[in-house]
C-alpha positions in Angstrom: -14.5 -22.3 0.4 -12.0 -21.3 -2.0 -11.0 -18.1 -2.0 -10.3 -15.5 -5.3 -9.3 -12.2 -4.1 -8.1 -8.9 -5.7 -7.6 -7.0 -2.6 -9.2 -6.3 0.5 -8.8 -3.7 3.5 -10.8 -1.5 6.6 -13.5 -1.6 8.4 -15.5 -2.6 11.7 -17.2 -5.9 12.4 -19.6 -7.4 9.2 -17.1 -4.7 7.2 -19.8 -1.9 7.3 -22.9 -3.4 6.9 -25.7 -2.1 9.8 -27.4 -4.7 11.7 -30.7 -4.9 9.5 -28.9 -4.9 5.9 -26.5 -7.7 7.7 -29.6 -9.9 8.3 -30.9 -9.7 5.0 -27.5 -10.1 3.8 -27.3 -13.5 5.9 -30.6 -14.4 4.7 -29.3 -14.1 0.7 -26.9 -16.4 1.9 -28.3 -18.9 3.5 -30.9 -19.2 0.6 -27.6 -20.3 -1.6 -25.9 -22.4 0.1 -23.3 -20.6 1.9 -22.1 -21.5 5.5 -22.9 -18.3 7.6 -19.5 -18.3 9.7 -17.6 -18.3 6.1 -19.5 -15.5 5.4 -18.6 -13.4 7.9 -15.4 -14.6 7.7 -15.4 -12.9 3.8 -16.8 -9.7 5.3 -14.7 -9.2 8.3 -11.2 -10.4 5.6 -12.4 -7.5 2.9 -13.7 -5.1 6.0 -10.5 -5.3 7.9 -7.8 -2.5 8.6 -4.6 -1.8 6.9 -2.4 -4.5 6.8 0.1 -5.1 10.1 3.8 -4.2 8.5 6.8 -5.7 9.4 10.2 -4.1 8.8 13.1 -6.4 8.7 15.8 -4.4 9.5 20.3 -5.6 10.4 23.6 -4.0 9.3 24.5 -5.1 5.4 25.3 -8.2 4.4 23.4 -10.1 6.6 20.7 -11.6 4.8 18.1 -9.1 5.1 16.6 -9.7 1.7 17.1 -12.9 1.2 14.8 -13.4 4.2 12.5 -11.1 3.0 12.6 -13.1 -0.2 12.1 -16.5 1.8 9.0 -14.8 4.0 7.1 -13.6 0.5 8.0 -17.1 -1.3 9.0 -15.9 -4.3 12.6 -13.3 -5.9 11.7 -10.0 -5.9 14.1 -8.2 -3.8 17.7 -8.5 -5.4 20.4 -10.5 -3.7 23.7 -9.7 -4.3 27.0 -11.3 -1.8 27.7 -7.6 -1.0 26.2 -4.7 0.9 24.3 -1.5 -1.0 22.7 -3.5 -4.0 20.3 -1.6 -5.8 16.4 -2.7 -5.9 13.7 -1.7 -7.6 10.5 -2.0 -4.3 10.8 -1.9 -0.8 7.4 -2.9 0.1 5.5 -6.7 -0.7 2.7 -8.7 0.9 3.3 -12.0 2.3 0.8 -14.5 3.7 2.0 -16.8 6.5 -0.7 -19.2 8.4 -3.6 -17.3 6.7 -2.9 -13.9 7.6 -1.9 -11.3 5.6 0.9 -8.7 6.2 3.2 -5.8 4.4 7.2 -6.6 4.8 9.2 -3.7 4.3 12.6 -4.2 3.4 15.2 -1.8 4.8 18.7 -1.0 3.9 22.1 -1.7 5.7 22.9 0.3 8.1 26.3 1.9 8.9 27.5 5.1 10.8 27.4 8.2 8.6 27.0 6.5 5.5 26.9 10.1 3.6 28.1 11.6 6.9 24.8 13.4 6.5 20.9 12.3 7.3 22.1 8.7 6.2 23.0 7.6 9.8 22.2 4.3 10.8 20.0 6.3 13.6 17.9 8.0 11.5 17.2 5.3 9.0 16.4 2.8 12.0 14.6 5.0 13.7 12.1 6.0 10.5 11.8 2.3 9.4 10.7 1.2 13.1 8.6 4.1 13.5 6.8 2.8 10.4 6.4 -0.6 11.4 3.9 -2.6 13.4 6.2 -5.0 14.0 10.5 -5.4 13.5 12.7 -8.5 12.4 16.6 -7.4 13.3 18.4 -9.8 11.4 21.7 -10.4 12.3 24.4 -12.9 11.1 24.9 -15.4 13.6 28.6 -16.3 12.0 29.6 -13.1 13.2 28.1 -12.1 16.7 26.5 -9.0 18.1 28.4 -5.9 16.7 28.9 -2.6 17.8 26.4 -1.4 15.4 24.3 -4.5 16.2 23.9 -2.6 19.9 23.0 0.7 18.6 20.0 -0.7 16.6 19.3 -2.3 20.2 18.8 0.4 21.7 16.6 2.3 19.2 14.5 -0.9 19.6 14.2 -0.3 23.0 13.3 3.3 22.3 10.5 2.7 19.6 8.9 -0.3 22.3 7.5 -2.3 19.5 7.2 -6.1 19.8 11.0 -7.4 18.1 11.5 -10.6 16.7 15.6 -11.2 16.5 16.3 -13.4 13.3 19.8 -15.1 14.2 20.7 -15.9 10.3 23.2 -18.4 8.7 22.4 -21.0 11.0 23.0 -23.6 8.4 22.6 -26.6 10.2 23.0 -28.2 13.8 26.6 -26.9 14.3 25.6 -23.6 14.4 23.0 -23.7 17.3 26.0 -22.0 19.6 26.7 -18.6 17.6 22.9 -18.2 17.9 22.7 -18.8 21.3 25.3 -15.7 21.8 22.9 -13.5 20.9 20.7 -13.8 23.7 23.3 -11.2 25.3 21.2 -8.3 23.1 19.0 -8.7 25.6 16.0 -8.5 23.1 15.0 -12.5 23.9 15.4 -15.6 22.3 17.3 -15.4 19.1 15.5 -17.3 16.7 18.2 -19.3 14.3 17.6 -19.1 10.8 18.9 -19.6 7.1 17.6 -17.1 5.3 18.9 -19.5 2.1 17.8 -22.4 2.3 14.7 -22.3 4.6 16.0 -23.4 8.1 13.6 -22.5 10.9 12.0 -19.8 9.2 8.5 -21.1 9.8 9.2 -21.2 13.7 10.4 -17.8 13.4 7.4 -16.5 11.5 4.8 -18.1 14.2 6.4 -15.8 16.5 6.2 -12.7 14.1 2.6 -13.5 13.8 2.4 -13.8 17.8 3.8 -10.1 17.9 2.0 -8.5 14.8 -1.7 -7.0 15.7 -4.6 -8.8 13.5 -4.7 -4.7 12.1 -3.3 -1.8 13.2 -5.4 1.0 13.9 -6.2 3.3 10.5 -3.6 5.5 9.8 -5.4 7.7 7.5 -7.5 10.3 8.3 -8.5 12.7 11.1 -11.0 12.8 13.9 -14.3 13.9 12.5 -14.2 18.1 11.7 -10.1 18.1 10.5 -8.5 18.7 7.9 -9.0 16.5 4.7 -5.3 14.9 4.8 -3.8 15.2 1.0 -0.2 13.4 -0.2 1.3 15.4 -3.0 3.1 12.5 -4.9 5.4 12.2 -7.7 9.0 11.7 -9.2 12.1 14.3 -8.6 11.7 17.7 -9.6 8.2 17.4 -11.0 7.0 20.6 -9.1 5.3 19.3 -5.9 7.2 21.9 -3.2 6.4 24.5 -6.1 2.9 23.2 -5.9 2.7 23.3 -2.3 3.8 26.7 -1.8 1.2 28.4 -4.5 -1.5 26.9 -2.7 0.0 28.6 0.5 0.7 31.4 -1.2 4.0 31.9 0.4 7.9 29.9 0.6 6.9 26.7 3.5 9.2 24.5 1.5 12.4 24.6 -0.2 12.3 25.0 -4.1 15.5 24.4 -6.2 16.4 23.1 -9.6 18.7 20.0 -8.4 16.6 17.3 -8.1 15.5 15.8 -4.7 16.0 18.7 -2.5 13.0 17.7 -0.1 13.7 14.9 1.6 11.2 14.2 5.0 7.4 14.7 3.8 6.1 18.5 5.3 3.0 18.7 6.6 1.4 21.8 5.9 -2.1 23.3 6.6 -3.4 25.4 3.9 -6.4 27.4 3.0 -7.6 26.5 -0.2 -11.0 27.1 -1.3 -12.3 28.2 2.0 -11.1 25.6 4.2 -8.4 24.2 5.4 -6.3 21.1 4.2 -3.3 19.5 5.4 -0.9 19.2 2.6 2.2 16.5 2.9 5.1 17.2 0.7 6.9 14.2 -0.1 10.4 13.7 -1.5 10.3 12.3 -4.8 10.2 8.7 -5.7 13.2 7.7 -8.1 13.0 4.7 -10.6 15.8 2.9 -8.9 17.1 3.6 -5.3 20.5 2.9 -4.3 20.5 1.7 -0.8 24.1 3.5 -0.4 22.4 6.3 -1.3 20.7 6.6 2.2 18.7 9.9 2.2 16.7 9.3 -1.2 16.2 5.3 -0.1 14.6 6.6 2.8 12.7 9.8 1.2 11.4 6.7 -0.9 10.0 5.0 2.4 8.4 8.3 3.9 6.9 8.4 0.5 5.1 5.2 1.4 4.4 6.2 5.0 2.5 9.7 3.9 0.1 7.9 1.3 -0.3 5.9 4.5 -1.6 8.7 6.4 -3.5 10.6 4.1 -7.3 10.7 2.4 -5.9 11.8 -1.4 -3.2 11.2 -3.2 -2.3 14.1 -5.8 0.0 12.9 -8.5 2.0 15.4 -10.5 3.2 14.5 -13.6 5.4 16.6 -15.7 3.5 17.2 -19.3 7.1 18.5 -20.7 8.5 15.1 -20.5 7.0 12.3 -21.9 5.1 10.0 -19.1 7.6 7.5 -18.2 7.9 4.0 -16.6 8.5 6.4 -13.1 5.2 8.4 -13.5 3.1 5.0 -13.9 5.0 3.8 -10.8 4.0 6.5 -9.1 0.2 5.8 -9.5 0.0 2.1 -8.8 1.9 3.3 -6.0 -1.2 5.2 -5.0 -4.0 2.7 -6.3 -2.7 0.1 -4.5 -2.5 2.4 -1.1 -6.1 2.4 -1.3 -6.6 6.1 -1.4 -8.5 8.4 -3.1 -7.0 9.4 -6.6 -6.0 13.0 -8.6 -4.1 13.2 -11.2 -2.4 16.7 -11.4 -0.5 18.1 -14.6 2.1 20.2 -14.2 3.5 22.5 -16.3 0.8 23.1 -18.1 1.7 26.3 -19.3 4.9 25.5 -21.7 2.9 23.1 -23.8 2.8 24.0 -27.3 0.4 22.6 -29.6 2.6 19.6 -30.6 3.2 18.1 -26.8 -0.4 18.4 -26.1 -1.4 16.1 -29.2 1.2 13.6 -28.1 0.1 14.3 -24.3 -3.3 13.2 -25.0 -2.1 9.9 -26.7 0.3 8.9 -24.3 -2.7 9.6 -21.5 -5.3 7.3 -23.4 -2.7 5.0 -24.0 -0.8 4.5 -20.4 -3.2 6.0 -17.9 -6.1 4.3 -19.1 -6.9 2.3 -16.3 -7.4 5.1 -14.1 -9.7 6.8 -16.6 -11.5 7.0 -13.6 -9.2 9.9 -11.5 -10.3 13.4 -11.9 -8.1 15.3 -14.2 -6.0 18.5 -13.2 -4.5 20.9 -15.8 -2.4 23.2 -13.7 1.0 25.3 -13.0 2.9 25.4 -10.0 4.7 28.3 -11.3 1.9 30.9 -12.6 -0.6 29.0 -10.5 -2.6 28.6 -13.7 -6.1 26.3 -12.7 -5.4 26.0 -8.8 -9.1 26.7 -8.1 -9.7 23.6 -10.1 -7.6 21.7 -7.1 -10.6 21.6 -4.8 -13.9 20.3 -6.7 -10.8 17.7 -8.0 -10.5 16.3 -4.5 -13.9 17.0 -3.1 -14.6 14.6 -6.2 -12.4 12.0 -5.3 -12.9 12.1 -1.7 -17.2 11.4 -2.2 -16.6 8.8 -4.7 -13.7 6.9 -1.7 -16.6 7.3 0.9 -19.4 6.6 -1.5 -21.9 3.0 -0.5 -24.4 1.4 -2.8 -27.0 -0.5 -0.6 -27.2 -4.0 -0.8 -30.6 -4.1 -1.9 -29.6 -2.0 -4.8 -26.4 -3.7 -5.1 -28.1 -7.1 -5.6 -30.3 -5.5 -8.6 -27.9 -4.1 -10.4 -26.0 -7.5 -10.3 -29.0 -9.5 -11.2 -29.4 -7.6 -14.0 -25.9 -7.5 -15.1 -25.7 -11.3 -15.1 -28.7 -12.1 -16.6 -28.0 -9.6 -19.6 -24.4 -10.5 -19.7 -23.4 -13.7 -17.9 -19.7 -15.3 -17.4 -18.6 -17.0 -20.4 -18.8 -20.7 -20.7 -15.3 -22.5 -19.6 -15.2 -26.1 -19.8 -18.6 -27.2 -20.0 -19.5 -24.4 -16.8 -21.2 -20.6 -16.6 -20.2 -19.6 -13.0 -22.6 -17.6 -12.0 -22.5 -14.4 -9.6 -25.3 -15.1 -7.0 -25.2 -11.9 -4.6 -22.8 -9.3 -3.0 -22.3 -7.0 -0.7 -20.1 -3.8 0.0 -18.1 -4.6 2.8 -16.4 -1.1 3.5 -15.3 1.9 1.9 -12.6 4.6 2.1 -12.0 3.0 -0.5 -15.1 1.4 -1.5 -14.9 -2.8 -1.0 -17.1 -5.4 -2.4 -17.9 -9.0 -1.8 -19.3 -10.9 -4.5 -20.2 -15.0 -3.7 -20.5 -17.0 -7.0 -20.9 -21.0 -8.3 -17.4 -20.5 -9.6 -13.9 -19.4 -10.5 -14.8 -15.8 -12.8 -11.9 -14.8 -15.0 -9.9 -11.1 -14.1 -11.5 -10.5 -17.4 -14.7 -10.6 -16.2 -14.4 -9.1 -12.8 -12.7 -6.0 -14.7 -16.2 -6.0 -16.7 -17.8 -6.0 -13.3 -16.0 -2.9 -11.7 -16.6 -1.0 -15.3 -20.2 -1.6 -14.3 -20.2 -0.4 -11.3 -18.8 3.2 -12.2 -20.9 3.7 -14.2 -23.4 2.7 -12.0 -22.9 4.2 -9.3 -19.9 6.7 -10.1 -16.9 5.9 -7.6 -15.0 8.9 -9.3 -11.6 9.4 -8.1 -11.5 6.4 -6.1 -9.8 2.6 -6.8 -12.5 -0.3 -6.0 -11.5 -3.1 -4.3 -13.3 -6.5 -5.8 -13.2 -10.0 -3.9 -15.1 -12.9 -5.1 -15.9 -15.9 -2.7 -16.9 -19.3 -4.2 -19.1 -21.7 -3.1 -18.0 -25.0 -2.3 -19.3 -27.8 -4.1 -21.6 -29.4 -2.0 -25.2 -29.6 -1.4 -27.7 -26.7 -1.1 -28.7 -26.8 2.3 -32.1 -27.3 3.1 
């Protein structure tokens, strides 16, 4: 069966589906032709958890992202012969022997790089803490350094599974510096060349071997808590200000200079009767200098609390023009999986000509999340804070929302049959039945006769909001096609 997939995430065994809407499921499946365990094996891929993340982690210069750009297969994070090079992401998906993980690539680390929070301590200690899993790189040419046995011992600390990369092991005669490294006492060191390819399958078996299949969720609470909410956005675009007119009082330092909050603050609040937990995250810059430590790693907590929470509230500034940062921001959060506000700030200095521009450059860049409920608000005079709530009580019923898949299966019928896939090559692939296999956010299994074009699967998801709503939430789509072969009888 080949397999087309948009995205996929959470849930328990057959994704979500109860026992009887699994069975008639099974039985639409049968009736086309599928083979049951491929099923199930489509439901549990787009019903499972988060994704396992590794974090490859070594002092600079030793070939941390060139491994990270040999384990995705492909040159996204930027290679330079020399330590603190600037990159755009920290954060990719790789696939290694079928399975599916996040690889979060970490700066170099060395003592007191802005004699501040920027210690190789505090960085390790945040990127392992995020992890499910760590590759310690270290450059086999040059033996286990002083710095090399601090990271150790944080290692030892954190007690997750380790997997120690011994890099620039270019070939045969090189076997010996790798074997040193057994003196870390982390195991066998695993000799590599991050350039050109050298045992870097042997040493991703063993990544896989210490990775979970998925980690537990990260995001919520136990049944009765508070409603977790990440309150995103670039530098100085008024989140702590935010934060503390909900409270109604100073929990987080305000200041003009940009980037003064660096660790996200969790916060419970009242707001509209109940109470919320509010994380205040540093701001996410464009670029992020790794020898600029501290905002490197506000960038990674960043990550970490749209990992933990339910909503993600993005701020944008409406006195600026909505930049390259701002759209960054909220594929950032779309792609998280989590349910989706838009907030603008600064509502209250717009004159007349910024709000007709405003409006454009919304239609015109934040068009495919049409979908997000819309905020109007100021941090400062708290101006439309009581429009906060019914925003995220929106957006949280439209991540948890189900269509059953009786229902499902109508609506898709009739969609096809009054507006079927175009004709490619001689062929109409056909969708013949679906399921949702989770939510939180909401996830869908379609099965069809053949490939279907992003163009149409966009059609399909445009369908299904207005459907069935799904406001506030991103949808995750995959499609499974049947094999060619016969229908079984």
């Amino acid at each position: 069966m080949n397999d087309q997939t948009i995205s996929g995430d959470g849930a328990p065994e057959h994704g979500e589906l109860g026992d009887a809407e699994f069975a008639e499921f099974m039985e639409l499946a049968r009736e086309e032709g599928f083979d049951p365990e491929e099923i199930e094996g489509a439901l549990d891929e787009a019903g499972h958890g988060p994704l396992p993340v590794l974090a490859v982690i070594g002092r600079p210069n030793v070939g941390k992202s060139t491994l990270v750009n040999r384990i995705i297969g492909r040159r996204e994070a930027v290679v330079e012969d020399r330590p603190g090079v600037t990159r755009d992401r920290v954060t990719y998906e790789a696939e290694w022997s079928g399975r599916r993980f996040k690889v979060v690539d970490t700066g170099g680390w060395e003592q007191d790089v802005l004699g501040i929070d920027a210690s190789v301590a505090a960085q390790a200690e945040y990127a392992v803490e995020a992890a499910d899993g760590v590759v310690f790189v270290v450059d086999a040419t040059v033996g286990a350094t002083d710095t090399d046995e601090a990271v150790v011992r944080l290692l030892r600390r954190a007690g997750k599974p380790v997997v120690l990369c011994a890099n620039k092991v270019d070939g045969p005669s090189r076997e010996a510096d790798a074997a040193y490294l057994w003196s870390l006492g982390l195991g066998e060191p695993h000799p590599v060349s991050a350039l050109h390819g050298r045992g870097t399958g042997d040493m991703l078996d063993e990544v896989l071997r210490a990775l979970p299949e998925a980690p537990a969720q990260t995001f919520g609470t136990a049944p009765g808590g508070p409603r977790r909410i990440a309150l995103i956005g670039r530098p100085n675009v008024g989140k702590s200000s935010l934060l503390n007119k909900v409270a109604h009082e100073e929990r987080v330092v305000v200041d003009e200079t940009a980037g003064t909050t660096r660790d996200p603050v969790d916060e419970l609040v009242e707001l509209g009767g109940r109470t919320w937990k509010f994380v205040d995250t540093a701001g996410i810059r464009r670029r992020v200098h790794l020898q600029a430590g501290a905002d490197y790693y506000a960038s990674l907590r960043t990550a970490a609390a749209l990992e933990k929470a339910e909503v993600a509230v993005v701020l944008i500034d409406v006195s600026e023009e909505i930049s390259s940062q701002d759209l960054r921001i909220v594929s950032m959060a779309v792609e998280s999986g989590r349910a989706l506000v838009l907030a603008f700030n600064k509502w209250d200095t717009l004159d007349d000509e910024r709000r007709f521009y405003l409006e454009r450059e919304i239609e015109k860049d934040l068009g495919q999340v049409r979908w997000a409920p819309r905020v109007n608000v100021s941090a400062r005079t708290g101006r439309h804070m009581e429009k906060l709530v019914p925003a995220i009580d929106t957006a949280l019923a439209g991540w948890e929302s189900r269509v059953p898949t009786g229902k499902l299966n109508s609506f898709l019928g009739e969609l096809v049959a009054s507006h079927p896939h175009p004709v490619r090559g001689g062929k109409q692939p056909r969708v013949l039945f679906g399921t949702q296999a989770g939510t939180k956010p909401p996830r869908f299994v379609l099965f069809a006769s053949g490939f279907l074009e992003a163009g149409y699967r966009r059609f399909i998801e445009r369908r299904l909001r207005e459907e069935f709503g799904f406001e506030g939430s991103p949808i995750q789509l995959s499609v499974r096609v049947r094999e060619k072969r016969g229908r079984k009888k």
